[in-house]
C-alpha angles and dihedrals in degrees: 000000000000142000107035102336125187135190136201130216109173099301100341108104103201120195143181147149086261135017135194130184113193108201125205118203090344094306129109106268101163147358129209120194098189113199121358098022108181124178114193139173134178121239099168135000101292095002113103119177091223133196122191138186151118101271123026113189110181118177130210135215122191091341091314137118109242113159138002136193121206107193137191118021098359112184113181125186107201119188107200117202131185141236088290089043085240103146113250103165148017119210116202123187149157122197137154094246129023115184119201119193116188132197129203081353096294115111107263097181148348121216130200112218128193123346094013116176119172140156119220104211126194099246095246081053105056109113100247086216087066096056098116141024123269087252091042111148123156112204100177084142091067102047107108117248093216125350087261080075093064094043097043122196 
């Protein structure tokens, strides 16, 4: 996939100058977003949790999305809510290596590997110019709304 592609798993939009999608016995096995890899979700209207960096693997297990490794000059912008989904803090970071391990699908954890430098703001503290990430793009208006989209007629 070439020329701006973005793909969609349940609500993470994943971009990159380049995607490729390996398949195994006609399943999803791994993703590789070469060059400008960018995850990002939306927690709020016009707050996105964000995760940047040159190279984005992400593996699949039975159709599911299970790990990720974002690699070389990862940057991440995490908003964290609580019980009441109410935001309480924003966690910003740069690192060499971030690791993402999903289960059932939903994100579990998120681990900062090598150099990592970060700032943990009270949520009425974060600087509203640092929202999102230098590559930010939200492209809600290209996720598909059922698989017949993709196909067409």
């Amino acid at each position: 996939m070439f020329r701006s592609p973005v793909i969609w798993v349940k609500d993470l939009q994943m971009s990159g100058d380049t995607a490729f999608l390996f398949t195994r016995n006609s399943k999803a096995d791994r993703l590789l977003l070469d060059q400008n890899g960018l995850l990002a979700s939306e927690v709020n209207k016009g707050f996105y949790n964000q995760i940047k960096g040159n190279t984005i693997t992400g593996y699949f297990r039975e159709n599911k999305l299970f790990y990720m490794r974002i690699y070389g000059n990862a940057e991440s912008i995490l908003f964290q809510q609580d019980s009441d989904s109410a935001f309480t803090n924003v966690q910003r970071s740069t690192c060499a290596i971030i690791d993402m391990h999903f289960i059932e699908g939903e994100l579990d954890r998120v681990v900062n590997i090598k150099d990592h430098e970060g700032a943990l703001y009270p949520f009425t503290q974060f600087p509203a110019d640092q929202r999102l990430l230098s590559n930010f793009k939200w492209e809600i208006k290209r996720k598909p709304k059922s698989r017949y989209e993709l196909i067409g007629n």
